[in-house]
Residue frames as a rotation matrix with the C-alpha (Angstrom) as fourth column:
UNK 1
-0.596 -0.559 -0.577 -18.39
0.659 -0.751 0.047 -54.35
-0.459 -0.352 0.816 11.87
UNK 2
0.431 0.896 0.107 -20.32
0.781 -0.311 -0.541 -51.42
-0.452 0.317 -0.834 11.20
UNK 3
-0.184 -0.696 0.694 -19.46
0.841 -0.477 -0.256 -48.52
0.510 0.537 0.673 9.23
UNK 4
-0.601 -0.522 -0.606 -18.47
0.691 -0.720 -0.064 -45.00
-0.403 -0.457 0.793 9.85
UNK 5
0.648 0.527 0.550 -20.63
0.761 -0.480 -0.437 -42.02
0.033 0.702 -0.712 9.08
UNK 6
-0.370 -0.866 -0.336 -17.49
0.887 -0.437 0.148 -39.44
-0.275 -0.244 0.930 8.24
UNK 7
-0.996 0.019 0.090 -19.83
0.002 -0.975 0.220 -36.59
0.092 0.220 0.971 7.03
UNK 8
-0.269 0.944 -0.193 -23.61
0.954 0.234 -0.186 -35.59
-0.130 -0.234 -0.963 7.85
UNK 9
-0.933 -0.193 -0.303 -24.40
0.151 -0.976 0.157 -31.98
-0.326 0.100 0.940 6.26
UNK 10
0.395 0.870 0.296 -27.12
0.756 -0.124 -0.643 -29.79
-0.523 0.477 -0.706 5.46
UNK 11
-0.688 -0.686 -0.236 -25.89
0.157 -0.458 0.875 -27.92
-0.709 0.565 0.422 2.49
UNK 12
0.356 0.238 -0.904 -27.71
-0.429 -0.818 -0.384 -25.56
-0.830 0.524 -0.189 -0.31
UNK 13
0.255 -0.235 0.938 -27.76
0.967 0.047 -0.251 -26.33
0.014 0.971 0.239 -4.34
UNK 14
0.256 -0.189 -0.948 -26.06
0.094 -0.971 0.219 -23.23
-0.962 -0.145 -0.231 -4.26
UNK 15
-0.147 0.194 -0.970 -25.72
-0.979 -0.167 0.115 -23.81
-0.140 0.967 0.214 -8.83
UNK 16
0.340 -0.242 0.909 -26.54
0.369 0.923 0.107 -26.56
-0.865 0.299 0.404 -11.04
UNK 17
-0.200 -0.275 -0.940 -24.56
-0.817 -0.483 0.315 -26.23
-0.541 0.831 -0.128 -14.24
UNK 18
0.995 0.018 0.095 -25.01
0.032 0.868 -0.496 -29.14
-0.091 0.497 0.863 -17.59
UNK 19
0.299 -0.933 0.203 -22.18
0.065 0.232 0.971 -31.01
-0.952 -0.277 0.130 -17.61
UNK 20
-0.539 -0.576 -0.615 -19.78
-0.724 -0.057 0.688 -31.55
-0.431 0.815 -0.387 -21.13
UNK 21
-0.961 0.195 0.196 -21.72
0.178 0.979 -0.103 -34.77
-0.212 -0.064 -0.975 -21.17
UNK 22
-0.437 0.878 -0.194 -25.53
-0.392 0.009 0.920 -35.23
0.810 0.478 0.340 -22.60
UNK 23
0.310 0.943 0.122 -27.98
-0.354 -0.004 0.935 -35.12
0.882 -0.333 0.333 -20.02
UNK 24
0.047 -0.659 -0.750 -25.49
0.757 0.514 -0.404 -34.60
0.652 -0.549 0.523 -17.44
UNK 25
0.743 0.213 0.634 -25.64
-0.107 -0.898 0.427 -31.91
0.660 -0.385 -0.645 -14.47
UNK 26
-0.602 -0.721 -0.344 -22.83
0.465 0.033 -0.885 -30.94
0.649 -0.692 0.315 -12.13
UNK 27
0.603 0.779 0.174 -24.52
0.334 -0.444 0.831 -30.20
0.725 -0.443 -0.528 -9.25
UNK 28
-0.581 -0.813 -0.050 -22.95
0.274 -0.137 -0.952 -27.88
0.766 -0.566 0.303 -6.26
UNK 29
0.605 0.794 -0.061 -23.80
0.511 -0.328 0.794 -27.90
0.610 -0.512 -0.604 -2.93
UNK 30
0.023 -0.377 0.926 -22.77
-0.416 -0.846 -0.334 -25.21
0.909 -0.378 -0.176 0.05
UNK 31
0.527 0.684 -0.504 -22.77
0.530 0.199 0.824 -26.16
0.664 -0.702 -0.258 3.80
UNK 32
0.905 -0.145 0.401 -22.46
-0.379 -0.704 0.601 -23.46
0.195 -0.695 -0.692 7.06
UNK 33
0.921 -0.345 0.181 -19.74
0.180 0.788 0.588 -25.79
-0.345 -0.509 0.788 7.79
UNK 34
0.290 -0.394 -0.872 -17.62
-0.913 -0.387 -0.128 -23.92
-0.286 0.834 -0.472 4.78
UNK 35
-0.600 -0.279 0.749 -17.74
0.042 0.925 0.378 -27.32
-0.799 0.258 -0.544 3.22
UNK 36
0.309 0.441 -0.843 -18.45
-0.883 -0.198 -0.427 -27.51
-0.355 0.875 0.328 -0.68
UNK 37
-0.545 -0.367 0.754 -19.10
0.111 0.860 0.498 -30.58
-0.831 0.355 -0.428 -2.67
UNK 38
-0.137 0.270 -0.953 -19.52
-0.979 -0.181 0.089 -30.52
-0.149 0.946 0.289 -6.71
UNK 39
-0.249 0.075 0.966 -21.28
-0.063 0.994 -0.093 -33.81
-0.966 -0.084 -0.243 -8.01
UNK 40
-0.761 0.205 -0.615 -21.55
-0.647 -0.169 0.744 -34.74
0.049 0.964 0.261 -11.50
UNK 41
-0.437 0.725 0.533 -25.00
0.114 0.632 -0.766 -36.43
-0.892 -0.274 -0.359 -11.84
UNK 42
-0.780 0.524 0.342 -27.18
0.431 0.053 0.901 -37.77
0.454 0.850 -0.267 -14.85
UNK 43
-0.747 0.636 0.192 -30.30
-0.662 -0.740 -0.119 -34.97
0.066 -0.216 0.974 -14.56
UNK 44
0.177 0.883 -0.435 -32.88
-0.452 0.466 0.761 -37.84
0.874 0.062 0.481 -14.63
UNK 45
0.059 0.089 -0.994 -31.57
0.651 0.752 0.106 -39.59
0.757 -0.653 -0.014 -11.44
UNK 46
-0.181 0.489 -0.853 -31.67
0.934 -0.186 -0.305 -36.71
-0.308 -0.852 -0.423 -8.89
UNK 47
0.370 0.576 0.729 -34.46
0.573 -0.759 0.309 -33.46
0.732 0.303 -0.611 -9.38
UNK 48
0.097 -0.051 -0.994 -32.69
0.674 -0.731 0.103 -30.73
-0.732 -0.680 -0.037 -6.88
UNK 49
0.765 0.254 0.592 -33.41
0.451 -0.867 -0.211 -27.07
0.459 0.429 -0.778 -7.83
UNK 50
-0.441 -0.892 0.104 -31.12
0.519 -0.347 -0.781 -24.28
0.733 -0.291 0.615 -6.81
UNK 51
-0.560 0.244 0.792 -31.68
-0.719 -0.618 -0.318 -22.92
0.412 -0.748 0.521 -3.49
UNK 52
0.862 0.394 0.318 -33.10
-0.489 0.487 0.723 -26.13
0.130 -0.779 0.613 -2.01
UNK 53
-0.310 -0.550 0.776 -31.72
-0.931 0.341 -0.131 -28.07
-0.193 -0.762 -0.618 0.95
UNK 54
0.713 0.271 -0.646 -30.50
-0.359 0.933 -0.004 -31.31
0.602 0.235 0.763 1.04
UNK 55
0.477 -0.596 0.646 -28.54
-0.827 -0.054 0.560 -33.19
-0.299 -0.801 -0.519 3.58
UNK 56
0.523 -0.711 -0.471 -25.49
-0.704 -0.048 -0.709 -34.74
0.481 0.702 -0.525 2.68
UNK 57
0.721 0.070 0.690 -24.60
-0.632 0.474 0.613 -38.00
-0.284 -0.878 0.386 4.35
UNK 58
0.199 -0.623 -0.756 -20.99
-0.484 0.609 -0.629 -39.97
0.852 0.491 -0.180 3.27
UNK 59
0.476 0.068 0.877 -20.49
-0.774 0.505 0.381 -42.94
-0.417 -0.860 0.293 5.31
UNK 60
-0.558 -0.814 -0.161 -18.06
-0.798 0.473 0.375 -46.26
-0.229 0.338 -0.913 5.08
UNK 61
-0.830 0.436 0.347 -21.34
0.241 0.843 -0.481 -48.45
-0.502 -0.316 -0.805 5.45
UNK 62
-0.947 0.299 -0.117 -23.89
-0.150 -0.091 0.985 -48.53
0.284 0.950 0.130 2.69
UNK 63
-0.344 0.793 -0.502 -26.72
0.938 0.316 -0.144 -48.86
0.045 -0.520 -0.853 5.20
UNK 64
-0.603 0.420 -0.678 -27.62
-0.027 -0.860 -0.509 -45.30
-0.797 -0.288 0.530 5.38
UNK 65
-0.878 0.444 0.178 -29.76
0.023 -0.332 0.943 -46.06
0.478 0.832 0.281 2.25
UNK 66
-0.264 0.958 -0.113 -32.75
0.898 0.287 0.333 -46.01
0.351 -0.014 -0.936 4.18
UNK 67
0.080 0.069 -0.994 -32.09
0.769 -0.639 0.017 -42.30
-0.634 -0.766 -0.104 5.02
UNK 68
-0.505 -0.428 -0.749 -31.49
-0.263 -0.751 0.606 -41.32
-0.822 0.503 0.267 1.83
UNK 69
0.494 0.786 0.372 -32.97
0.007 0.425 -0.905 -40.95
-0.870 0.449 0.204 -1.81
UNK 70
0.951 -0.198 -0.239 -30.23
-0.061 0.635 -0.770 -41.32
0.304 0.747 0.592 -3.51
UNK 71
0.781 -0.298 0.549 -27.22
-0.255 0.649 0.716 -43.62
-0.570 -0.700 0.431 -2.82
UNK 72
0.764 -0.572 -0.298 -23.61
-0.424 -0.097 -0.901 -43.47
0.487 0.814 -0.317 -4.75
UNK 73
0.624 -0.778 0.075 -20.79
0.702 0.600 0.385 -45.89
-0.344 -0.188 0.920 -4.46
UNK 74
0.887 -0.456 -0.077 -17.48
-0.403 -0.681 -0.611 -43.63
0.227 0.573 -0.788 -4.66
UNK 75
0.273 -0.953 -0.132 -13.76
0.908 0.210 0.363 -44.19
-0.318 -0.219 0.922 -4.71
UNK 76
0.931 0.072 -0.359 -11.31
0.176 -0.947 0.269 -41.87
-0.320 -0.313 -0.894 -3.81
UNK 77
0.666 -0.641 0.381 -8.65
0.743 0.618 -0.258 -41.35
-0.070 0.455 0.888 -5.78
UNK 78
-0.383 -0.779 0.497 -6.97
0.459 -0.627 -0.629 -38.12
0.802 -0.014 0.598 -4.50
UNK 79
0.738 0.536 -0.411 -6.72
0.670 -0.510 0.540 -36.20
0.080 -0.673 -0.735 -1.33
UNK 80
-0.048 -0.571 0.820 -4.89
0.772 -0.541 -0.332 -32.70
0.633 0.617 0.467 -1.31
UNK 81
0.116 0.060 -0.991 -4.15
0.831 -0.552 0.064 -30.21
-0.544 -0.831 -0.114 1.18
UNK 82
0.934 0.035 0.355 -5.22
0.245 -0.786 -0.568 -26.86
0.259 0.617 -0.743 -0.13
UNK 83
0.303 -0.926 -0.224 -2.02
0.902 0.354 -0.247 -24.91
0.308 -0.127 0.943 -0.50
UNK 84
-0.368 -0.335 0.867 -3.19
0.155 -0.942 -0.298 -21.67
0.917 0.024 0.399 0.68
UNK 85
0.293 0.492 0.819 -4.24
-0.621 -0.554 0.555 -20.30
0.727 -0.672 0.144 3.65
UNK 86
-0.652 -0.757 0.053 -3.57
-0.450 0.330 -0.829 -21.70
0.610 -0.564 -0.556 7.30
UNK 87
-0.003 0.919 0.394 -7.10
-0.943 0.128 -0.307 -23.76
-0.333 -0.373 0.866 8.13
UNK 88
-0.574 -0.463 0.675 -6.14
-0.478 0.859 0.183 -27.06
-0.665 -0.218 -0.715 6.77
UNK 89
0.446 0.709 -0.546 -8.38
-0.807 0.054 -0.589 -26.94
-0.388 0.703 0.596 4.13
UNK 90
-0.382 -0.333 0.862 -8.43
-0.030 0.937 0.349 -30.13
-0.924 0.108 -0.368 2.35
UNK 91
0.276 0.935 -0.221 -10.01
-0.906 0.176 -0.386 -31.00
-0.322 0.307 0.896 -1.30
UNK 92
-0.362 0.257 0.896 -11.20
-0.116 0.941 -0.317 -34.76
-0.925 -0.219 -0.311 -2.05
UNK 93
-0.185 0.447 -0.875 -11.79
-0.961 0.104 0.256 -35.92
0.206 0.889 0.410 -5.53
UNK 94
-0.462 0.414 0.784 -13.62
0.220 0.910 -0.351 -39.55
-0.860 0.010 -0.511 -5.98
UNK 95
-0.608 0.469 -0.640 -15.33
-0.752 -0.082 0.654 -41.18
0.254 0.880 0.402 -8.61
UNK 96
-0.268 0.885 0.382 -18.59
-0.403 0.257 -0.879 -42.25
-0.875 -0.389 0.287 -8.97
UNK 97
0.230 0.796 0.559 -18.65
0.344 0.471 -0.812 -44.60
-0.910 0.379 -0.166 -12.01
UNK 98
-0.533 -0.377 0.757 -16.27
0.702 -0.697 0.147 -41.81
0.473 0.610 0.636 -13.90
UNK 99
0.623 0.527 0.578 -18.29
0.423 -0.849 0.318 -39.09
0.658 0.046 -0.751 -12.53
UNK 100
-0.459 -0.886 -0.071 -16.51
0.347 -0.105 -0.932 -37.44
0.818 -0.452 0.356 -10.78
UNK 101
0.802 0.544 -0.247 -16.84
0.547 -0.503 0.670 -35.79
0.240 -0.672 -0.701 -6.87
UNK 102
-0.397 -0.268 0.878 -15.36
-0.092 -0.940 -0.329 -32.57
0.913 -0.212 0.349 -5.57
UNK 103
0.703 0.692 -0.161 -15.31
0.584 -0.433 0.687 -32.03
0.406 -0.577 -0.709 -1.79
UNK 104
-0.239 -0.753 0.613 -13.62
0.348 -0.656 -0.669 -29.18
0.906 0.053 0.419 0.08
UNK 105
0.808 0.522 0.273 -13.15
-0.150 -0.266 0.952 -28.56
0.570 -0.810 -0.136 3.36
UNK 106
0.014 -0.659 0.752 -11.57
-0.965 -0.205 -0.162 -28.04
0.261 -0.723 -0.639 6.74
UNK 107
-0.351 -0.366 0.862 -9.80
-0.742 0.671 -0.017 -31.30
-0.572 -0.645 -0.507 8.04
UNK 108
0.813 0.565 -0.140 -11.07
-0.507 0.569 -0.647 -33.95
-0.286 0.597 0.749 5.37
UNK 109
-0.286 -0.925 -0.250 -6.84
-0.744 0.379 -0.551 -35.02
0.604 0.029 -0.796 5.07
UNK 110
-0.470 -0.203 0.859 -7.87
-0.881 0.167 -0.443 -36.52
-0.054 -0.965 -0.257 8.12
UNK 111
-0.177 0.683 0.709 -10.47
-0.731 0.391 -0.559 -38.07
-0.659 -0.617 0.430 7.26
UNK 112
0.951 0.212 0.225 -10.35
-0.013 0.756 -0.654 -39.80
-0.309 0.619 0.722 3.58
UNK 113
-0.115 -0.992 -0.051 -7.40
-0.347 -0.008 0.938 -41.31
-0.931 0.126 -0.344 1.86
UNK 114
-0.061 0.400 -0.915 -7.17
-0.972 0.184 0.145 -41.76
0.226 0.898 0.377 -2.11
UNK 115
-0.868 -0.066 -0.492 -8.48
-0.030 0.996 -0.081 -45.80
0.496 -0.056 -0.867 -2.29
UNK 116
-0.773 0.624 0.116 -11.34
0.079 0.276 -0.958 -45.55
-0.629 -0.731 -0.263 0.26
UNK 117
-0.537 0.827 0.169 -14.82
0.317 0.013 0.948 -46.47
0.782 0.562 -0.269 -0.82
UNK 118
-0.863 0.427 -0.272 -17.21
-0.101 -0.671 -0.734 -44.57
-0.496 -0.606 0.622 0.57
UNK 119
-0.199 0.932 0.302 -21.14
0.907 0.058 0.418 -44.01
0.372 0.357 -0.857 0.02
UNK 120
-0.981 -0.071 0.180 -22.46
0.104 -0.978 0.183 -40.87
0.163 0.198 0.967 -0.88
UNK 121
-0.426 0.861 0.279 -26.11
0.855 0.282 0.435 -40.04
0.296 0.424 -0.856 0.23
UNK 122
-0.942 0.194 0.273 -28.21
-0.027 -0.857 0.515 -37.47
0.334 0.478 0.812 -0.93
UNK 123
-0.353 0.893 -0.278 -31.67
0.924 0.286 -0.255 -36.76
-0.148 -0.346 -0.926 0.90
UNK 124
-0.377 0.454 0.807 -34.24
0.494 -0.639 0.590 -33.75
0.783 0.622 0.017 -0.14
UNK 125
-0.786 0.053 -0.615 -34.98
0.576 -0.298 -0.761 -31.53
-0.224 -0.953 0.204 2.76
């Protein structure tokens, strides 16, 4: 059985902040899509700058690593229907290892439940 690709974005380092953590970076990205994901990442394993593009590939199948340059095993361990507005906003937390992810967006209830593993990949446009 192959896997599912449930997200495929091009999305904007729109900040990096340092995490609480030594030589840790939360990184945020933007996409047209009004989808936002915050990633906590160690600063030595991906170099994005603010204001560059990077496309943003989460998939149930761990095969997209040959499209990407870097590759993250997540579990999901909360999904949440925003509680304002009347777009179905969703936001998705997962961990990566403890690190944590952050995504937000329209219809994403739909798509992840807390338990799924998923693969996060990250490619440098």
């Amino acid at each position: 059985m192959t896997g599912e690709i449930l997200m495929d974005v091009e999305a904007e380092v729109s900040k990096i902040e340092r995490g609480e953590l030594r030589d840790l970076n939360i990184v945020k990205f933007v996409a047209q899509e009004a989808i936002s994901i915050s990633l906590e990442v160690p600063r030595s394993l991906i170099q994005l700058k603010e204001g560059e593009r990077a496309r943003l590939i989460i998939s149930t199948d761990p095969s997209i690593e040959h499209d990407v340059n870097g590759l993250f095993l997540c579990t999901i361990y909360n999904v949440e229907r925003a509680k304002s507005g009347k777009e179905g906003r969703a936001l998705v937390y997962g961990s990566i290892g403890g690190l944590q992810v952050r995504i937000e967006g329209k219809g994403l209830h739909k798509k992840f439940k807390a338990g799924d593993r998923i693969y996060l990949g990250i490619k440098s446009l």
